[in-house]
N, C-alpha and C positions, 0 to 999 in steps of 0.2 A: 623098874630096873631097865627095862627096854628102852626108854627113854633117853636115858641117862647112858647109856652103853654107844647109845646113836648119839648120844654127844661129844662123846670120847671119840668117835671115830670121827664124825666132822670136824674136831679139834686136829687130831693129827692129821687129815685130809689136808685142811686149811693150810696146817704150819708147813707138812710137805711141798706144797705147792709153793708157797710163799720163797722156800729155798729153791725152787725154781726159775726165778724171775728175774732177769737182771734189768734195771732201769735208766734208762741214757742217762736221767736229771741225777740220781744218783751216785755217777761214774766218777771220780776225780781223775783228772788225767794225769800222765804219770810220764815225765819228763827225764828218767832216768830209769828207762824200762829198757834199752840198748846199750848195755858197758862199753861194744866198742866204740859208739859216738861219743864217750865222755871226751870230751877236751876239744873237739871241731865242732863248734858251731855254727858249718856248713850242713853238719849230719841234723842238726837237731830235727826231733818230731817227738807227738805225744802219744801214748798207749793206754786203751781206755781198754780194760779185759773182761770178757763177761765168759765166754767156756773156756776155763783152760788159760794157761800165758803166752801159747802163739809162738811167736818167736821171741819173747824176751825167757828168759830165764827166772822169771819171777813164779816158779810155781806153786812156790807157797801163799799167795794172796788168798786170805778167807771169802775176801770180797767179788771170787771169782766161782761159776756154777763148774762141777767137776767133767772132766773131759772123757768121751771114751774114745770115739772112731774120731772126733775133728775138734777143735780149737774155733772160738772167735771171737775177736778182738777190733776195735775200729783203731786206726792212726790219722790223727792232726798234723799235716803238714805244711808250714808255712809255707809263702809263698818264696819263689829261689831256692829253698832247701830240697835237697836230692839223697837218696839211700844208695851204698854202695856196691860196686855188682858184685854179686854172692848166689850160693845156690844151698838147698836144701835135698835132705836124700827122700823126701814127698812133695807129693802135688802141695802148692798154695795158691788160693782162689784171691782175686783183689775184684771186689764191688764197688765202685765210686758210686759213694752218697750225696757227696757235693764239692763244685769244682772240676777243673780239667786234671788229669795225672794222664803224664808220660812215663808208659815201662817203656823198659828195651831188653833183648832178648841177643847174647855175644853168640859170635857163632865163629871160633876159629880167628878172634882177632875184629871184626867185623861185628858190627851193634845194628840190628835193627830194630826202629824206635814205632810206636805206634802211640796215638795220644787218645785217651777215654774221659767221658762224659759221663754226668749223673745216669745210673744203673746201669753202663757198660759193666763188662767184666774180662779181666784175662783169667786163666787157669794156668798157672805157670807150671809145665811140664817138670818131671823127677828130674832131678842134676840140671837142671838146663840155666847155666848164669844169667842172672836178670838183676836187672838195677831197675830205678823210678825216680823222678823227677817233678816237682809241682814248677813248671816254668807258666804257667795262667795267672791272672789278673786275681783271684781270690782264691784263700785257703783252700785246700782239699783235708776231705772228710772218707778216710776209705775201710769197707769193712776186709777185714783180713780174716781167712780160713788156711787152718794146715790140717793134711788130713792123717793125725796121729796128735793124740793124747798129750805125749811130753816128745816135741819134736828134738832134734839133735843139732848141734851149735850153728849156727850159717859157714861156710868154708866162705871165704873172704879173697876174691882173685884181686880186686882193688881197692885201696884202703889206700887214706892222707896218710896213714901210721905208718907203711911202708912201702909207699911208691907216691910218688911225684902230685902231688896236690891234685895239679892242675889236669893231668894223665887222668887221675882217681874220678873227678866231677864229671870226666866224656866219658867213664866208663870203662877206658882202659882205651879208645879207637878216636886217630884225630880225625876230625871233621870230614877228610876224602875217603874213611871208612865207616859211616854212620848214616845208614839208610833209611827213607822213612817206606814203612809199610805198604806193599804194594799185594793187596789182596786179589791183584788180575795178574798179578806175575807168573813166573812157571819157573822162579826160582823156586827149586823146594822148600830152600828156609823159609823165604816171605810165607808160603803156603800154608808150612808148622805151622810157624806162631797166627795166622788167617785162623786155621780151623780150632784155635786154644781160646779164642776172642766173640766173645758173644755183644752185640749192642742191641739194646732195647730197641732201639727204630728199626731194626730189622726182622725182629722175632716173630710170626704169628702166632696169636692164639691160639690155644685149642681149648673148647669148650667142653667141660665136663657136665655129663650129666647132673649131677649134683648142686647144678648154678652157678659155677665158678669157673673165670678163665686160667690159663695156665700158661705161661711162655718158659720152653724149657734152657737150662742157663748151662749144668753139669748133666750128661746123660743123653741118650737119642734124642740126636734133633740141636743139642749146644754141642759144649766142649767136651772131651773124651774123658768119660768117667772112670775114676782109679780106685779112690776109697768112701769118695758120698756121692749121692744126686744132689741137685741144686736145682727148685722150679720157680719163679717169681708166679705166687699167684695174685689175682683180682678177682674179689668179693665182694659182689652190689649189696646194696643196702637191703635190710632184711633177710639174709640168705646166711643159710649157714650147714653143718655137716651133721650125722648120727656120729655115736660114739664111735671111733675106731683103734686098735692098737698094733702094734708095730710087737716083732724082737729085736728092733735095734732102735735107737734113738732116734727120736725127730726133734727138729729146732725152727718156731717162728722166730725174723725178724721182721720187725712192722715199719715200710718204709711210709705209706701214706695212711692216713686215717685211723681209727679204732678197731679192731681185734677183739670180741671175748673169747679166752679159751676155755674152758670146762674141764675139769677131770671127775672120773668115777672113779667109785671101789667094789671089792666084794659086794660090800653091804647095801649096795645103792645110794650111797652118800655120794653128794655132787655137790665141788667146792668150786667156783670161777674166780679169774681175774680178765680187768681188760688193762690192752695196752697197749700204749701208745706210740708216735711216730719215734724209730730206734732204738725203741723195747726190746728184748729177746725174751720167749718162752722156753726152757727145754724140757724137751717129756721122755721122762726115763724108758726104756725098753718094757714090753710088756704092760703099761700104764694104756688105760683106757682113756682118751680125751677125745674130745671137740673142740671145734671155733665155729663161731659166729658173728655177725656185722648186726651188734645194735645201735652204730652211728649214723649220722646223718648228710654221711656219702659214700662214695666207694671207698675200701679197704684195700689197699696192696701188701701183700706181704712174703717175705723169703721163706719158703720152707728146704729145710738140709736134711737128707736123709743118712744115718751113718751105715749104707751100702751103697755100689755102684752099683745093682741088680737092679731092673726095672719095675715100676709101680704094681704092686701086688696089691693093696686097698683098693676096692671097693667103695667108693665114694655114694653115701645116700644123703638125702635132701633131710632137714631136720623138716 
């Protein structure tokens, strides 16, 4: 009977887990995941949803893992296509995966533009109007975060729909009011939008006990934390964590290498999967997991935590 009762439970371990996992190769992308860009085929881009619908409106996709404190979504932007400047009443995070992306950030009429690289990130401040732009040589691939569940419609300052085309693509500011990012200025604006801007080549490490680096993206040390932390961590080959559990959500995305992550139960039942570059894991609140690197190089991976309060785990070495 024992036996058999510890199979019932690795069975539902397993399926649990399994509705955990959303898979890039899986995703179809969804070209009609923004109503307002139907008909400008200036607007177009694609929404590939793995927590939650982000900013499109699509909340009902089954094919989406359920959202509590944040949302995330990648978007496909070709190349010349730009999004319209609009603002939301929460913070949203943009990671470039791949490709250059141009945000910009209106200040009073006034755009300043700043352009990011694979794992730059902004953290677009609450109300603060911002547009983007893929003006580079090859698509861009970006992971998008909002930090709320079912976010509220974008407010829309410029729009082809109703203002001036040409007005709408700069953003609303011609060319003698569009400034590019000056991170040594002692304008205060430039400074905002400086300290909302994390870039990979400038972040140092910090080593965790546990064997693994950490460069922090959302939270002391990145962008100012509102409703999650954001750390890109690195984990060498061989190296992995004790089980640990959270009260509120945590989310892998796997930007380089293999990831396994593990969960347990009451019972001692431990189900893994591993995954790969653009995977997401999400581990519900209170779930006991781990990760570990059984590939055959380093691992990099996003983890999101659904509070802005600083790192209370405990990190042990497996």
């Amino acid at each position: 009977m024992s036996a058999v009762l510890d199979r019932q439970a690795g069975s539902r371990l397993a399926t649990a887990m399994r509705a955990h996992v959303g898979r890039f190769a899986e995703k179809i992308p969804d070209w009609d995941a923004f109503p307002a860009s139907r008909g400008f085929p200036e607007l177009e881009r694609a929404q590939l949803r793995f927590i939650g619908a982000g900013g499109s409106p699509k909340v009902g996709d089954p094919n989406t893992l359920p959202a509590d404190h944040f949302t995330l979504s990648m978007v496909h932007q070709p190349v010349g296509k730009y999004a319209v400047l609009h603002a939301h009443e929460v913070e949203e995070a943009f990671l470039v995966l791949a490709g250059v992306l141009t945000v910009t950030w209106e200040y009073d009429g006034d755009i300043i533009a700043a352009r990011l690289g694979p794992k730059d990130m902004v953290l677009h401040a609450t109300d603060r109007p911002h547009g983007f732009r893929n003006a580079g040589v090859d698509p861009v691939l970006v992971s998008i975060m909002v930090g709320k569940a079912k976010p509220e419609t974008p407010r829309y300052l410029f729009h082809p729909k109703t203002h001036d085309a040409a007005l709408s693509a700069m953003f609303g500011a011609p060319p003698e009011k569009t400034f590019a990012l000056d991170p040594a200025s002692s304008d205060p604006r430039h400074r905002e939008l400086a300290r909302h801007i994390v870039r990979y080549s400038q972040q140092r490490p910090h080593w965790d006990h546990a064997g693994f680096a950490r460069l922090v993206y959302i939270g002391d040390g990145g962008a100012p934390a509102g409703t999650y932390r954001k750390d890109l961590l690195r984990l060498p080959q061989q190296r992995g964590v004790r089980a640990y559990q959270r009260d509120v959500e945590d989310a892998y995305l796997v930007l380089e290498g293999c990831l396994t992550v593990g969960w347990e139960d009451e019972h001692g039942v431990v189900e893994q999967q591993r995954l790969g570059p653009r995977d997401v894991m999400l581990n519900p609140a209170g779930r006991r997991h781990w990760f570990r690197n059984d590939g055959f190089g380093d691992a990099e991976f996003m983890m999101v935590v659904g509070s802005p309060e600083p790192e209370t785990v405990q990190f042990i070495a497996a």
